[in-house]
C-alpha positions in Angstrom: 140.1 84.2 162.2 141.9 80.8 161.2 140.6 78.2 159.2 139.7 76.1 161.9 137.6 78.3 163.7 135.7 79.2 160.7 135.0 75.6 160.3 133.7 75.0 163.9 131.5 78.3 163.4 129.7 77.6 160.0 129.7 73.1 160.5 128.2 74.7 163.9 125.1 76.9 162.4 124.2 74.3 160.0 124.0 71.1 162.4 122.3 73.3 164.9 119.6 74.0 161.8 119.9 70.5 160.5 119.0 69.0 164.3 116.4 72.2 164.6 114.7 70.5 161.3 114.6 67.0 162.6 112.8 67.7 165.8 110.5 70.4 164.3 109.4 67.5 161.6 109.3 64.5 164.3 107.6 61.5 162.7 104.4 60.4 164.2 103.4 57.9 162.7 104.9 55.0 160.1 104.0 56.7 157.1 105.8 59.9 158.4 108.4 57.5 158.9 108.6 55.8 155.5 107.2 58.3 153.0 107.3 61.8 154.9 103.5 61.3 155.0 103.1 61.4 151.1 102.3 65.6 151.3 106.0 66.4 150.4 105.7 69.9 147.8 107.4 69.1 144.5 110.3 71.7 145.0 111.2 70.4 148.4 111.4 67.4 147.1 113.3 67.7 144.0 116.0 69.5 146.7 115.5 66.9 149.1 116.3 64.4 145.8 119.2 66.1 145.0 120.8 66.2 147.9 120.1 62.4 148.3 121.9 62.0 144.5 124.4 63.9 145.2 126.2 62.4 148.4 129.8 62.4 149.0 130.6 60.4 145.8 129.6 63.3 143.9 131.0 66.5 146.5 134.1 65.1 147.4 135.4 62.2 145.1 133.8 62.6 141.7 135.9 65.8 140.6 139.0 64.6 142.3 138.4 61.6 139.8 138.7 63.6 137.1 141.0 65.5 137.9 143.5 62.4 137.9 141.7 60.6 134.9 141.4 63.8 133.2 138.8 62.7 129.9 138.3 58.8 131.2 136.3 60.4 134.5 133.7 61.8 131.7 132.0 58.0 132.7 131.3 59.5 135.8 129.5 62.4 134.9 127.2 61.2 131.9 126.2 58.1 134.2 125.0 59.5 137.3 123.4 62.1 135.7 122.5 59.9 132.7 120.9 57.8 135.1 119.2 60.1 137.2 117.2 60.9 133.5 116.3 57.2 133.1 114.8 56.8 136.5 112.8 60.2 136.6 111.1 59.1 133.0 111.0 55.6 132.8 110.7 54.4 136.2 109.6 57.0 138.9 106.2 57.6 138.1 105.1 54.3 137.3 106.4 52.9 140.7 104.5 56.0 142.1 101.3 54.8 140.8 102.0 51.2 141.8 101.8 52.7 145.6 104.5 51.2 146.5 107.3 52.2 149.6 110.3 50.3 148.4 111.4 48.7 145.8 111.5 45.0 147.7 108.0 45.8 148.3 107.3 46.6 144.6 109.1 43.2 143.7 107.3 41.3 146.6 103.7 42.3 145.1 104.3 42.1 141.3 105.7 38.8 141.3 103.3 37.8 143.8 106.4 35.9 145.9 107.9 35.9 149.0 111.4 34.3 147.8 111.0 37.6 145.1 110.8 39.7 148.0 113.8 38.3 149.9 116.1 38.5 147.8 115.3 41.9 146.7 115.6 42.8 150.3 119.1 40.9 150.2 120.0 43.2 147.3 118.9 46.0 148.6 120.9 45.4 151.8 124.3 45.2 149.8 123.7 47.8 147.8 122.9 50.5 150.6 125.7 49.2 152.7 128.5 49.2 149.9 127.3 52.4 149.5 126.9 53.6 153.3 130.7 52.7 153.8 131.8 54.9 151.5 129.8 58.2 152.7 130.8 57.2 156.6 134.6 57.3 155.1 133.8 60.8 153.5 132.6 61.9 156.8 136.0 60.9 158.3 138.3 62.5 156.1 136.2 65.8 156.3 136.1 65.6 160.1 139.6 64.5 160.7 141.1 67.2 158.8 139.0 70.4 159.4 138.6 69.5 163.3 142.0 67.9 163.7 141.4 64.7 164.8 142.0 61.4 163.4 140.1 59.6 161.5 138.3 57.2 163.8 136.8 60.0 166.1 135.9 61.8 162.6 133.6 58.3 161.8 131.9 58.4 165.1 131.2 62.0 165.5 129.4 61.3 162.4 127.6 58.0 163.5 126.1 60.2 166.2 124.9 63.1 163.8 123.0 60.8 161.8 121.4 58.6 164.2 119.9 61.5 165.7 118.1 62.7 162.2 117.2 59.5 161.4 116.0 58.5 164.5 114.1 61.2 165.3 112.6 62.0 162.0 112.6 58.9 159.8 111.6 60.2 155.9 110.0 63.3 157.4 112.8 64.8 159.3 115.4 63.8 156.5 113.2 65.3 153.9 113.5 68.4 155.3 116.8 68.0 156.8 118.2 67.8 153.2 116.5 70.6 151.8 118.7 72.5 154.2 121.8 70.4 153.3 121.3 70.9 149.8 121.3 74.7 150.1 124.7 74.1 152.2 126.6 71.9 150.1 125.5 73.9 146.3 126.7 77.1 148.0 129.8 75.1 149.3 130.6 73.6 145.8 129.7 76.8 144.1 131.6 79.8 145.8 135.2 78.4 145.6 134.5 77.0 142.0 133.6 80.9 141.5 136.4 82.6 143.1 138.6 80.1 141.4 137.3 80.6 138.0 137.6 84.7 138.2 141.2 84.0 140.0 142.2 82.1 137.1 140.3 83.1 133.9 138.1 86.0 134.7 135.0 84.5 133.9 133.0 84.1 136.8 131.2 81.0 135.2 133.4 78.2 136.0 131.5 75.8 133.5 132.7 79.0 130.6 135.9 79.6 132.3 137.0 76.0 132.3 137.5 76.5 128.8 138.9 80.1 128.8 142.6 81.4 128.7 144.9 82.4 131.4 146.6 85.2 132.0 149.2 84.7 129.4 146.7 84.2 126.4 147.0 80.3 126.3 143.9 78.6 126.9 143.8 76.7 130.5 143.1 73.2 128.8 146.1 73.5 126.7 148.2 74.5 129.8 146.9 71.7 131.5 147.7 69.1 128.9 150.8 70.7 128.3 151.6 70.3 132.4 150.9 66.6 132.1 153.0 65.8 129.1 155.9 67.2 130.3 155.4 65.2 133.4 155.2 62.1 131.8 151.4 61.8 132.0 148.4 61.3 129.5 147.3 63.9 128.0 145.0 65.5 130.2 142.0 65.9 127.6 142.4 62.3 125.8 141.3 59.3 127.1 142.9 56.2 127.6 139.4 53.3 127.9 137.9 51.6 124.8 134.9 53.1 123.4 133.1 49.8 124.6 134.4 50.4 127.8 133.4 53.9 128.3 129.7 52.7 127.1 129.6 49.8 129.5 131.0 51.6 132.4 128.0 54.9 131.5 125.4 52.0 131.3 125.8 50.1 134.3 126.4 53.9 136.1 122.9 54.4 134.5 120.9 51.2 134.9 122.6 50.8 138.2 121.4 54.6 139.9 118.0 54.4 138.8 117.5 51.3 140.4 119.3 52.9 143.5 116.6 51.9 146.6 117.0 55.4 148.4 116.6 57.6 145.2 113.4 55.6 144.2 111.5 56.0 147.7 111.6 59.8 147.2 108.8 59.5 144.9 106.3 58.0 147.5 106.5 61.3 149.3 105.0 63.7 146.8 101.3 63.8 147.1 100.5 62.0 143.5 102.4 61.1 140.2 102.1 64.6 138.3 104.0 66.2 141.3 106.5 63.2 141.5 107.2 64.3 137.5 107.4 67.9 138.9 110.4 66.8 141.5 112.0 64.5 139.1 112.4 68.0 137.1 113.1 70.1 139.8 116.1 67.6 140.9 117.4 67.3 137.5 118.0 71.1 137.5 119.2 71.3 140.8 121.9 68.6 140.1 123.0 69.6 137.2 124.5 73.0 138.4 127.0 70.6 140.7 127.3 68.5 137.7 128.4 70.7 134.9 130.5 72.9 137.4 132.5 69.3 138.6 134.6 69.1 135.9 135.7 72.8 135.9 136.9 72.5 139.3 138.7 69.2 138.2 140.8 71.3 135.8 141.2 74.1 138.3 142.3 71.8 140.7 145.1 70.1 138.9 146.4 73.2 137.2 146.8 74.8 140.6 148.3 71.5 142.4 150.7 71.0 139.8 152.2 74.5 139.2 152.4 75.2 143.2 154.0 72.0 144.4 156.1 70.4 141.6 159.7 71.8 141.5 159.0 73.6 145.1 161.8 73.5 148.0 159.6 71.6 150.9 160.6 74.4 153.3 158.7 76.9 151.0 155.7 74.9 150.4 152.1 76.8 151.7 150.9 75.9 154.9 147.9 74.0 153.5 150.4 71.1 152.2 151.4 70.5 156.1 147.4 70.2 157.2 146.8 67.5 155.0 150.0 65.5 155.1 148.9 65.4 159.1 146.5 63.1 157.7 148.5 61.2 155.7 146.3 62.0 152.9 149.6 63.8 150.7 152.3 62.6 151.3 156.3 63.4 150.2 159.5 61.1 150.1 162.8 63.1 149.3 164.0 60.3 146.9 167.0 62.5 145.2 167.6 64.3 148.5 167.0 67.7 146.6 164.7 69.0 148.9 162.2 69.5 146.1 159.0 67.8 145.6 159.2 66.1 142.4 156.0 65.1 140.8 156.2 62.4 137.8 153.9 59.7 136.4 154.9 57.1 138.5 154.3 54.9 135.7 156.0 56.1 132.5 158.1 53.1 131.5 160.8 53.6 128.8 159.7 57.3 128.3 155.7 56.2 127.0 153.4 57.4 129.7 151.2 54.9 130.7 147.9 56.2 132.3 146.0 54.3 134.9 143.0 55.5 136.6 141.8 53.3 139.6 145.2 53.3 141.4 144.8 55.9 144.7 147.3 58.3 142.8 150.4 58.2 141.4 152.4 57.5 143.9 152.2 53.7 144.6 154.2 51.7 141.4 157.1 54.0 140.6 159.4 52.8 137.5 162.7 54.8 137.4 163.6 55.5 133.8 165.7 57.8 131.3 163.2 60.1 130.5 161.4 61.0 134.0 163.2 61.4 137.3 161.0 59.3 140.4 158.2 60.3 141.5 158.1 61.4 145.2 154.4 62.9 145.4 151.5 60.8 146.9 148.2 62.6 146.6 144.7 61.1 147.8 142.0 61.5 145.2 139.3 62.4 147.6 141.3 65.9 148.9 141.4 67.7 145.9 137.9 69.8 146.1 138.2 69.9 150.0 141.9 70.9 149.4 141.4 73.1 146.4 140.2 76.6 148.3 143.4 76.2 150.4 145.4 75.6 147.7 144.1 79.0 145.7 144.7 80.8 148.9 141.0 81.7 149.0 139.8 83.5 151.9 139.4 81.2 155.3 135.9 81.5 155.9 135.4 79.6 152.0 138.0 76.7 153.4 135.6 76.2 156.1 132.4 76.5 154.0 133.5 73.3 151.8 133.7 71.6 155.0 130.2 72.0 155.9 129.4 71.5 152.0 131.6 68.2 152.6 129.5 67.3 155.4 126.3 67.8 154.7 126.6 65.9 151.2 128.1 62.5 153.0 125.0 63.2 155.8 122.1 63.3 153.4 123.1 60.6 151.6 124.3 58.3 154.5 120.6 59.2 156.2 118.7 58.1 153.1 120.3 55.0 152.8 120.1 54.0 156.4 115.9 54.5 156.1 116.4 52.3 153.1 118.4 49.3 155.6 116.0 50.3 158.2 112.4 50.1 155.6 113.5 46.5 154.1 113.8 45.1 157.7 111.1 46.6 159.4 108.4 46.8 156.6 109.8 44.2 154.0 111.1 41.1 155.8 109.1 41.3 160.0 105.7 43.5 158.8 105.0 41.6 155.5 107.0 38.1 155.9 108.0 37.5 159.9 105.0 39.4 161.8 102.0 40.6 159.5 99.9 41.1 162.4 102.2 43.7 163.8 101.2 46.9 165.5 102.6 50.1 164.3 104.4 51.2 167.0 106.0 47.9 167.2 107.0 48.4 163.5 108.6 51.9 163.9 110.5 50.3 167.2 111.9 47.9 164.8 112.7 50.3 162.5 114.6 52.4 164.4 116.7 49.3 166.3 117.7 48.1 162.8 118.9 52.2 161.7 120.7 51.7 165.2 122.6 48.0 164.2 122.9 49.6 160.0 124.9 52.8 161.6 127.1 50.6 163.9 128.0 48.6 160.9 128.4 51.3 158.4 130.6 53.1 161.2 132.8 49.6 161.3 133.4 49.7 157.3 134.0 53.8 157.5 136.7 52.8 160.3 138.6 50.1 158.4 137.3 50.7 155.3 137.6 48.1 152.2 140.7 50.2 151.1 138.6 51.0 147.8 135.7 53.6 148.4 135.9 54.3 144.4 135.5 50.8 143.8 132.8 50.0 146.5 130.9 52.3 144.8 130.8 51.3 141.4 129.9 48.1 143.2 126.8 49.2 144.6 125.6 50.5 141.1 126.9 47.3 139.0 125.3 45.6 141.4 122.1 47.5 141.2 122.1 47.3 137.4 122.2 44.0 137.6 119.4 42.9 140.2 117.3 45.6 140.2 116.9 47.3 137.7 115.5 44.5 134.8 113.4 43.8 137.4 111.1 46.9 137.4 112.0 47.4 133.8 110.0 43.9 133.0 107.7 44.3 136.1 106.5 48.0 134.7 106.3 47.1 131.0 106.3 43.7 130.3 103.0 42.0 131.8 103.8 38.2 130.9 107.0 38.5 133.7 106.0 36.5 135.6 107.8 35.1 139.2 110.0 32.5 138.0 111.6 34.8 135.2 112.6 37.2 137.7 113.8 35.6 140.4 115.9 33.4 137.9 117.4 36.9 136.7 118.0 38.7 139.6 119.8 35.6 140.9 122.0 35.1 137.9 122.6 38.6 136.9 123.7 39.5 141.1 126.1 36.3 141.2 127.8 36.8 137.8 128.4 40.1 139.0 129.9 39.6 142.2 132.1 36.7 140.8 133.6 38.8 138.1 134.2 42.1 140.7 136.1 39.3 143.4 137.8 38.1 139.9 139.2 41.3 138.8 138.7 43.7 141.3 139.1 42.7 145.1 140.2 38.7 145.1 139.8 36.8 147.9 142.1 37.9 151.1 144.3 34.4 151.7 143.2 33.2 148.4 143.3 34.6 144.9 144.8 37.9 143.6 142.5 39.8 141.2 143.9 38.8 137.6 144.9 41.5 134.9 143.3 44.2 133.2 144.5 41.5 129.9 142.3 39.2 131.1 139.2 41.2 131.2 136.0 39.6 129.2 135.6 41.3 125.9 138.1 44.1 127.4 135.1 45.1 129.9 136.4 46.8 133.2 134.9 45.3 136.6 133.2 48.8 136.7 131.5 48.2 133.3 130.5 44.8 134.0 127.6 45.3 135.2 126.1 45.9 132.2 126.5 42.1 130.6 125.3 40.9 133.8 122.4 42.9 133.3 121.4 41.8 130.0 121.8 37.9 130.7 119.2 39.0 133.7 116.6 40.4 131.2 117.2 37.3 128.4 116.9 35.1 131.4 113.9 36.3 132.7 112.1 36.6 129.1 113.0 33.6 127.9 112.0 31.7 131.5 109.0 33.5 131.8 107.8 32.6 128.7 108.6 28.7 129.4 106.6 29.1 132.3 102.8 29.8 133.5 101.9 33.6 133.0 101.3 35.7 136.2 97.6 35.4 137.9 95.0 37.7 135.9 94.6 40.2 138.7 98.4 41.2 138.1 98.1 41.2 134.6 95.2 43.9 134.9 97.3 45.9 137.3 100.5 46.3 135.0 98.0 47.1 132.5 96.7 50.0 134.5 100.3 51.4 135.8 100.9 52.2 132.4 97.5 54.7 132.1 98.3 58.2 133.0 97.3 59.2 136.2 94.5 60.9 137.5 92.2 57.5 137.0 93.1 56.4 140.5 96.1 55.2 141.4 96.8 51.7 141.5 97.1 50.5 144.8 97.9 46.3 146.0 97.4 44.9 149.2 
């Protein structure tokens, strides 16, 4: 059977469950709809986490990441997982006890404000839809190649799949929904990196194999960095960022995913804080076997790319090579009129490789020199774990595996996200600010016509997306780190925080950020272009930023709070009773 067929058979059996799942777990009533009814069991949860964590970031782009940035893409790895550590012990079960649904609502009631609220609920917003716009993209790629069609139709096919789980089951029917679409996408992650790692090492533990020899006795890491050198590129195990900037970028990665609003609601749906700590556990586990095995199937994946296509006649090149450069994803430009592909570091000047990470590939600047013929290869980031099975020559039936693995990652993220848009404007900003007096069907109409407006949106940035889904992303979490996250931080453990400190924070620590990201990062279409990596403040990248702007929110707030009147007595008494273990009621606000 071909590879297409394969795909429409197994993306076939696993919506049909995924849709099976949202109408078996229909939400009744708004607290099916928000929290899953609070009676989630810790293991379904910690899967239902995990799949959330891990959307399309992590399945499709993170080891195509490293694969180009070889050692700088570490960042990626120690801060999503770094962070996931951070929020299960130093966050989660504290805002579980608070009794909280989201974290506007969290911010709303411990600094007794509405502005507090707001812009929380503004935050929130930006973050979830920077985020949203990059899984609706992942959806596109992953549909326009595997069901041939472009990319457009790919975004709206997926539109329609999620506003059906979403609007059917709100929390409860995603809950369970990604319990099924974490199964799908570990096994889709896992079998190729398998095959792969016997194909090329023997061991059948990619995360062992990764560092094993090949068939000729040299050990694959070596092979690799030798391949890069000789192509003009950094070696493939050294890194190229400043120690500072590896530890800003981790930080902000950290600070900024355990403030992450659709991570933090998965707590609410456990039945009480001991079985929150129980999923947090669970999760961790579950994530880390994707996690550890990413990086293996980085170095697989660039091994195999470069010693099949560089040097080959383009009439000999596989059939997998012609699939994707239908989607304009790889791409070839006979510069020498050889007929080979030639694949160089586009940017080795004068013979001294120079390696840059965030730059598509390395296809777009090419400097002709001495030492290194032209580069004539584009390759997208984003295709090298959907494109790695192909390129192995693995059987068909694994190509089309990844491609529900693909899917179901960019799904269960994009769903939790849009209850998250859907939860500030239904239950943040009409039930507690516009309309208290609101009826709970009205709220859950509201709810779903606000998924409806987020998924039209998100569908719009997946269409003509802001060219950047890498950067959009480390957006989202700078952003994150620097709004949210002192926030809880101070509102959990610091009981003189009081409204004024925060507000002033989360104001100044949002705007710096977004100021320096236009700065260096996107510009200003029509206006500005965004200056030099030479100009960066105390050499911090726009990714890493996030992490000063963060720490001028927590000074700020201290020092203002203390300046100002201390918070009313009766939310004093409550910070002082999230912090006593559970079991002793939980602490509940109305």
């Amino acid at each position: 059977m071909d590879v297409q067929l394969w795909t429409w058979i197994l993306v076939g059996i696993s919506f049909t469950l995924y849709f099976g799942i949202a109408i078996w777990a229909r939400a009744s009533s708004t607290k099916d709809f928000y929290i899953a009814g609070g009676g989630v069991s810790p293991l379904a949860n910690g899967m239902a986490t995990a799949a959330d964590w891990m959307s399309a970031a992590s399945f499709i782009s993170m080891a195509g990441l490293i694969s180009f940035s070889g050692y700088d893409g570490s960042v990626y790895l120690m801060g999503w997982t770094g962070g996931y550590v951070l929020l299960a012990l130093l966050l989660a079960p504290y805002l579980r006890k608070f009794g909280k649904f989201t974290v506007p609502d969290f911010i709303g009631d411990r600094y007794y404000s509405n502005s507090a609220r707001t812009i929380a609920i503004v935050c929130a917003l930006i973050v979830s839809f920077t985020y949203v716009a990059g899984q609706m993209r992942g959806v596109g790629i992953v549909f326009s190649q595997f069901l041939q069609v472009d990319i457009t139709k790919g975004v709206l096919i997926g539109m329609i799949v999620v506003l059906v789980f979403a609007f059917l089951g709100g929390m409860k029917g995603i809950t369970y929904t990604q319990v099924a679409q974490y199964c799908v996408l570990i096994f889709a992650f896992m079998v190729p990196a398998i095959f792969i790692s016997i194909q090329m090492t023997g061991n059948p533990f990619p995360q062992i194999g990764m560092g094993g020899r090949v068939e000729d006795g040299t050990y694959l890491l070596d092979k690799l960095d030798l391949l890069h050198t000789q192509l003009g590129f950094k070696e493939y195990t050294s890194g190229s960022k400043s120690t500072w900037d590896v530890f800003a970028i981790t930080f902000a990665l950290m600070a900024g995913t355990s403030g992450l609003p659709h991570v933090i609601v998965r707590f609410f749906t456990v039945p009480n804080v001991k079985d929150a700590r129980k999923s947090a556990g669970y999760a961790l586990l579950l994530i880390a076997i994707l996690y550890t095995t990413a990086p293996a199937v980085s170095v697989f994946a660039r091994t195999n790319l470069i010693t099949t296509v560089n040097e080959t006649a383009y009439s000999d090149l596989p059939v997998w090579f012609r699939n994707w450069e239908n989607t304009g994803l790889i791409s070839w430009t006979d510069k020498n009129d050889d007929g080979k592909i030639q694949y160089r570091n586009a940017e080795a000047v004068a013979g001294k490789p120079v390696f840059t990470e965030e730059r598509g590939a390395y296809g777009e600047r090419i400097v002709s020199n001495a030492t290194t013929s032209e580069n004539e290869l584009y390759v997208d980031k984003d295709i090298m774990v959907l494109a790695n099975p192909e390129i192995a020559q693995l059987p068909n039936w694994v190509i089309g595996l990844v491609a529900a693995g693909g899917l179901a990652a960019a799904l269960s993220t994009a769903a939790g996200l849009l209850l998250v848009i859907s939860t500030s404007v239904s239950h943040d900003l009409v039930k507690k600010q516009l309309k208290p007096d609101i009826s709970d069907k009205g709220e859950l109409l509201v709810a779903r016509i606000s998924i409806l407006v987020a998924i039209i949106i998100a569908g719009f940035f997946g269409i003509y997306p802001p060219g950047f889904v890498a950067a959009v992303v480390a957006l989202a979490f700078g952003l994150a780190a620097a709004s949210f996250f002192p926030a809880i931080v101070l509102g959990i453990f610091d009981k003189r925080m009081n409204r004024q400190g925060a507000v002033t924070g989360m104001v100044v620590g949002t705007s710096l950020m977004l100021i320096y990201m236009i700065i260096f990062k996107t510009g200003l279409i029509g206006v500005m272009e965004p200056l030099p990596e030479s100009q960066w403040l105390f050499g911090t990248s726009p990714e890493g930023f996030g992490v000063i702007a963060m720490f001028v929110n927590f000074v700020l707030a201290i020092i203002i709070s203390r300046l100002t009147p201390p918070p009313p007595e009766s939310v004093q008494e409550i910070v002082e009773n999230i912090r006593i273990p559970s079991g002793a009621g939980e602490a509940q606000m109305h």
